[in-house]
C-alpha positions as CSV (number, residue, x, y, z in Angstrom):
1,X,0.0,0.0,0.0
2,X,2.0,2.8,-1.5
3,X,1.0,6.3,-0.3
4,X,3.3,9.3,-0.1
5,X,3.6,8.7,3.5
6,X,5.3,5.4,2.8
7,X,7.3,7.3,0.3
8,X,8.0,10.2,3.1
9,X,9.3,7.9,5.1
10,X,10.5,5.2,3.9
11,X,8.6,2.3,4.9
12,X,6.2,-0.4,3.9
13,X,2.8,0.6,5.1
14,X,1.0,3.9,5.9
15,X,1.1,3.3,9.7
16,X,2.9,5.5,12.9
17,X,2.9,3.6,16.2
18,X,1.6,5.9,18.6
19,X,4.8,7.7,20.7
20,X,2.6,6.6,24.1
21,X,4.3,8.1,27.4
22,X,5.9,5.1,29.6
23,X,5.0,2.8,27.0
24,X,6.8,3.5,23.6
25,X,9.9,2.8,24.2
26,X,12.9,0.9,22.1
27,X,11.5,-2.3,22.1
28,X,8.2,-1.7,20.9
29,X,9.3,0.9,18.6
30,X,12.1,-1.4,17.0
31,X,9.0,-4.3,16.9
32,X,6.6,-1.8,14.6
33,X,9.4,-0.7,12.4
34,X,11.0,-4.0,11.8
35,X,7.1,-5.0,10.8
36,X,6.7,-2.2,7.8
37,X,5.5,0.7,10.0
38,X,7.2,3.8,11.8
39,X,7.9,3.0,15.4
40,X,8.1,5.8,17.8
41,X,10.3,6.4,21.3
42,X,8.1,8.3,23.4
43,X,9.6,11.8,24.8
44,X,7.6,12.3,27.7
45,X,9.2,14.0,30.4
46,X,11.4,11.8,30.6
47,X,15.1,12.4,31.6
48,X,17.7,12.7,28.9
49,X,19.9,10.1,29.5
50,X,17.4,7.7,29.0
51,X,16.1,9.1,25.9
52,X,19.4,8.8,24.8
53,X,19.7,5.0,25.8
54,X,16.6,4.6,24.2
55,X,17.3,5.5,20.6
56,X,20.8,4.0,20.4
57,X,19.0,0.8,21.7
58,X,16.3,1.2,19.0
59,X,19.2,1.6,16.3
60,X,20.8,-1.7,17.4
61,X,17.5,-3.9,17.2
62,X,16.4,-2.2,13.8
63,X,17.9,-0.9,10.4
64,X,14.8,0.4,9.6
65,X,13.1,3.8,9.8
66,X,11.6,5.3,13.6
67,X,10.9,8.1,15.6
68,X,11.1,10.4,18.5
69,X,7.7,11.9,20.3
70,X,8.1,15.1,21.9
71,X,5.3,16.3,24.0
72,X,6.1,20.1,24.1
73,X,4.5,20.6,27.1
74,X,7.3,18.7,29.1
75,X,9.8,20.6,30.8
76,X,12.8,19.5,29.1
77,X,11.4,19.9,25.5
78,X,13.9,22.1,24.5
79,X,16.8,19.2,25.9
80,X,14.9,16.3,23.7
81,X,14.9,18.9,20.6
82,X,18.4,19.1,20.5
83,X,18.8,15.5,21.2
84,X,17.2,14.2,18.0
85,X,19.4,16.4,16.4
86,X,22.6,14.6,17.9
87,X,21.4,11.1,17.9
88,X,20.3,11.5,14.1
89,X,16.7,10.7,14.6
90,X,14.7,10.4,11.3
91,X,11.4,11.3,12.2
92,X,10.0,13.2,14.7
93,X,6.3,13.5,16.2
94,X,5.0,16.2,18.3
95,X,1.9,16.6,20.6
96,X,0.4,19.1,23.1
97,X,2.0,22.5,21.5
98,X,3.4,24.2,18.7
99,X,6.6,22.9,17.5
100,X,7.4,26.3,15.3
101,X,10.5,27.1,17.5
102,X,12.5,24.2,16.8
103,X,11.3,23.1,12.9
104,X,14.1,25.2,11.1
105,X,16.6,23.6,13.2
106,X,14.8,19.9,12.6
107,X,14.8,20.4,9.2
108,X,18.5,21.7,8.6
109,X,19.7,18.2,10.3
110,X,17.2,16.1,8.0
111,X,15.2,15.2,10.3
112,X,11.0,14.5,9.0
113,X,8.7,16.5,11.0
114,X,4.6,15.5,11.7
115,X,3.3,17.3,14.5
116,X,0.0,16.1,16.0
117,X,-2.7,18.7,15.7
118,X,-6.4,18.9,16.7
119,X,-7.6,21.2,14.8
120,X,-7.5,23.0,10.9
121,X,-6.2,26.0,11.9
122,X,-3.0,24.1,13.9
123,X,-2.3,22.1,10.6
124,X,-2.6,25.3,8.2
125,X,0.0,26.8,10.7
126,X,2.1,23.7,10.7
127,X,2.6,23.2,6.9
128,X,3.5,26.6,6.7
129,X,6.2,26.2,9.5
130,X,7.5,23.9,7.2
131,X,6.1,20.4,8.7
132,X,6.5,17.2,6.4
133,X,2.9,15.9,7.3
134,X,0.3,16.1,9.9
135,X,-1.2,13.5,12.6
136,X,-5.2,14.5,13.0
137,X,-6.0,13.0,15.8
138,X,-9.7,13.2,17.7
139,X,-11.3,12.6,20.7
140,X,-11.7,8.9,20.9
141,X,-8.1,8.4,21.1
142,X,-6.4,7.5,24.3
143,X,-4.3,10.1,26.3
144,X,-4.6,13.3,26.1
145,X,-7.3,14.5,23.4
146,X,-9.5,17.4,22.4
147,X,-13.2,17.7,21.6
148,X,-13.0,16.9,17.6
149,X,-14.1,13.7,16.3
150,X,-11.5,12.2,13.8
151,X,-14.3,11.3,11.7
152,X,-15.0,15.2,11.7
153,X,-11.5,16.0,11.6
154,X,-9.3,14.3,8.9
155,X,-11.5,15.2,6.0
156,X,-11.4,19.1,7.1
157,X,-7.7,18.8,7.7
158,X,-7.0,16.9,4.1
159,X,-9.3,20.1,2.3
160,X,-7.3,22.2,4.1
161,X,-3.4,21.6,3.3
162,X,-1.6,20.3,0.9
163,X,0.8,18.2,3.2
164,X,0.1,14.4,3.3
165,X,-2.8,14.2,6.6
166,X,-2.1,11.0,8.9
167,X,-5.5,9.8,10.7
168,X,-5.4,8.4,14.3
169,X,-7.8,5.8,13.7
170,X,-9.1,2.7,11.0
171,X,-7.1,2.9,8.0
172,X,-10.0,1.6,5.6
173,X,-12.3,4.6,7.1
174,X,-9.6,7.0,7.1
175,X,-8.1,6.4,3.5
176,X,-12.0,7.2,2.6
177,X,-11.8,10.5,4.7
178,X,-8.7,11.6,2.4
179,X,-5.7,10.5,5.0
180,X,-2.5,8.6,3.6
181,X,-1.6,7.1,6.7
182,X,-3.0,6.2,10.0
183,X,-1.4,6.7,14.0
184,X,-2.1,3.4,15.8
185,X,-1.6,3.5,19.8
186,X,-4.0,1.5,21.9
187,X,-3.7,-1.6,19.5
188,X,-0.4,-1.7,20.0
189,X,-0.4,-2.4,24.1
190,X,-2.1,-5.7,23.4
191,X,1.1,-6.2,21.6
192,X,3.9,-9.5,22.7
193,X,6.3,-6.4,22.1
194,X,4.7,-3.7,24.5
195,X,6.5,-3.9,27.8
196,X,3.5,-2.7,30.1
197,X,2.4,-4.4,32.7
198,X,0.3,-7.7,32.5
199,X,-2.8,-6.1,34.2
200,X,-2.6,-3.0,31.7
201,X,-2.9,-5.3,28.9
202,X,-5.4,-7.2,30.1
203,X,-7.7,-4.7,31.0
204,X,-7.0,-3.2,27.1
205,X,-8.1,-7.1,26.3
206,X,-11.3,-7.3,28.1
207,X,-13.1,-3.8,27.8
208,X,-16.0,-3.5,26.3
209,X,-17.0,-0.6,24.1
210,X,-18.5,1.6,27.0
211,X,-15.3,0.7,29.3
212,X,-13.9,4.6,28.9
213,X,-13.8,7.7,30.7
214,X,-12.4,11.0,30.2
215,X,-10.7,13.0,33.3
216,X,-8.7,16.0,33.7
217,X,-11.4,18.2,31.4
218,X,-10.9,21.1,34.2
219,X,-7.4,21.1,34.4
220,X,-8.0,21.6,30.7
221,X,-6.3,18.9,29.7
222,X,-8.5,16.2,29.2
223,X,-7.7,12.2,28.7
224,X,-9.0,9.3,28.1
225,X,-8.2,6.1,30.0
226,X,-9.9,2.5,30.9
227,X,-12.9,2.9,33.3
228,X,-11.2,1.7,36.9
229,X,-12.4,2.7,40.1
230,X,-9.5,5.2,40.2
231,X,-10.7,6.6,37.2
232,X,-14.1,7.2,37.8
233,X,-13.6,8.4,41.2
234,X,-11.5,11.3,39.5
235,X,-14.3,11.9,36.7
236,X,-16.8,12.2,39.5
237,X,-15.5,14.8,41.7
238,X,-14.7,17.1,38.7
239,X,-17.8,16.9,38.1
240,X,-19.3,17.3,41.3
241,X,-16.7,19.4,42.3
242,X,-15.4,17.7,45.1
243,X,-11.8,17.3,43.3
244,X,-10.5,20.9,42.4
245,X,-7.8,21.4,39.8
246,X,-5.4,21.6,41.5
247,X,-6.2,18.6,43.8
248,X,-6.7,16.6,40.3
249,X,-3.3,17.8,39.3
250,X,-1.7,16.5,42.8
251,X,-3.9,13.0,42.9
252,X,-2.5,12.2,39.1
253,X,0.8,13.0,39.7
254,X,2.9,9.9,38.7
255,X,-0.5,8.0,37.9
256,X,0.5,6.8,34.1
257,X,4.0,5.0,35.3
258,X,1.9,3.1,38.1
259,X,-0.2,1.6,36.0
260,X,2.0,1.0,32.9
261,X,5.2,0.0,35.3
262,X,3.1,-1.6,38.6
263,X,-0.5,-2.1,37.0
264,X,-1.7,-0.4,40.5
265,X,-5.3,-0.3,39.9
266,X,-5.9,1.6,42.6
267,X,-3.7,4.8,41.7
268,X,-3.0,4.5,38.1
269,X,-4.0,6.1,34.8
270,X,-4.5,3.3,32.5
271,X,-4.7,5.8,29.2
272,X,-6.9,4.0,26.3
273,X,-8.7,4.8,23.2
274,X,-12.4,4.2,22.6
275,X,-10.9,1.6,19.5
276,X,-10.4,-0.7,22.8
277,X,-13.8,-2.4,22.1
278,X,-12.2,-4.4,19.2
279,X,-8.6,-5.1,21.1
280,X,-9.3,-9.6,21.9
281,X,-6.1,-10.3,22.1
282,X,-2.7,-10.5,22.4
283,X,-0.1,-10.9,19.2
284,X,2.9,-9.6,18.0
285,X,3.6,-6.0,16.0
286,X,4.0,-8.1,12.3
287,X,0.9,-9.9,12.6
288,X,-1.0,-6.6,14.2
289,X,0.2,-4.8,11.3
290,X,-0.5,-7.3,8.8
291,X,-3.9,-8.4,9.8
292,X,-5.0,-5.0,9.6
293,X,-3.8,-4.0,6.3
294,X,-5.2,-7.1,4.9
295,X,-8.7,-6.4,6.8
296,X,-8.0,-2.6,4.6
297,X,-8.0,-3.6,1.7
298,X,-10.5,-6.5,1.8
299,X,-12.6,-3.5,2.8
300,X,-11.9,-1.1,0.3
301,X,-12.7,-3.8,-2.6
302,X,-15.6,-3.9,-1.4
């Protein structure tokens, strides 16, 4: 399946692995890459040196093509912008901000660019910043999201620039919507390669299509996770205001490494995409990719 995003980047098949904080890291990322896709290292806040041991470990388990996500709201952006630079990343993602600041540099060391965005206005701003492509991503994907529905979303974004548009979400429905690629996250931690923690995985295996809940809308940064107790404890006091901001901000500190390092149901943030539903199993990257590409096109013959 030969799109320009395959051409872009130089891989087999229109797919990103979503760059997942705690969770994409080099094994994973060298999994999806060695399988035909784009595998990401996620940024995170997490601290340089281990970013660093990250990539080179990601170089010596695959010849192939990956990436770098940089949330820009982390407070050492500016560090992991310099350090994809040095370490001669190809690609690199970007979520929760504007990545204007650091494309001229980016693209002066060769380095692809596709900044997340969740909205038309961000991705007529990012293509003329210079960015290679564009991730649309919409409010049933898992972490942190915005109010836009993807369905909604990718068409208006693909009118609107000229770049090639990446959907988070079902390739079949999103080649229809005018994407040339698709972001695949929550698929990908029922994967034999994703190094979360067993009860993480399984509760991404057994939810059911209403097993998601949004928290952290008045912190005004709202995400998505897997319906626990923990989960709709926090949900419920924001919205009966028991909880304030800043309480929600204190409560979820650390909350995502529990769950994906110590599956603690009881304090974690087990982040999740609506797409869960359809997750019954557990199987490696090649056959994830695979089956789904072949499930594509089946569909589009139709």
């Amino acid at each position: 399946m030969t799109t320009r995003i395959t051409e872009l980047l130089g891989i087999k098949y229109p797919i990103i692995q979503g760059g997942m904080a705690w969770i994409a890291e080099s094994t994973l990322a060298a999994a999806v890459s060695n399988a035909g896709g784009l595998g990401l290292i996620a940024g995170g806040s997490a601290p340089i040196d281990y970013l660093r041991d990250q990539i080179r470990k990601t170089k010596e388990l695959t010849d192939k093509p990956f990436g770098v996500n940089i949330m820009l709201m982390s407070p050492n952006a500016e560090e992991l912008a310099q350090l994809v630079i040095d370490e001669n990343v190809p690609v690199v993602t970007t979520g929760a901000g504007n990545p204007g600041k650091f494309i001229a540099a980016w693209k002066e060391a060769g380095i692809k660019i596709i900044p997340v965005i969740p909205s038309v206005a961000l991705a007529k701003r990012m293509e003329r910043a210079g960015a290679d492509a564009v991730v649309a991503e919409g409010t049933e994907s898992g972490g942190h999201i915005g109010e836009n529905t993807t369905m909604c979303l990718v068409p208006q974004v693909a009118d609107a620039v000229e770049i090639p548009v990446i959907a988070a979400g079902g390739i079949a429905a999103s080649f229809m919507l005018g994407a040339e690629g698709v972001q695949v996250g929550t698929r990908f931690l029922a994967s034999e390669e994703c190094q979360i923690h067993s009860t993480y995985k399984q509760l991404v295996v057994d939810a059911k299509d209403t097993d998601n809940v949004v928290t952290g809308r008045t912190t005004g940064h709202p995400c998505r996770n897997v319906k626990t107790k923990f989960a709709k404890k926090l949900a419920s006091g924001e919205m009966n205001g028991t909880i304030t901001p800043d309480e929600f901000e204190e409560i979820t500190l650390g909350s995502l490494r529990k769950a994906v390092q110590d599956g603690n149901l009881e304090e974690g943030s087990f982040l999740c995409g609506l797409i869960a539903g359809m997750v019954n199993d557990v199987k490696p990257c090649k056959d994830i990719i695979e089956e789904m590409f072949e499930q594509a096109q089946k569909l589009m013959n139709k």
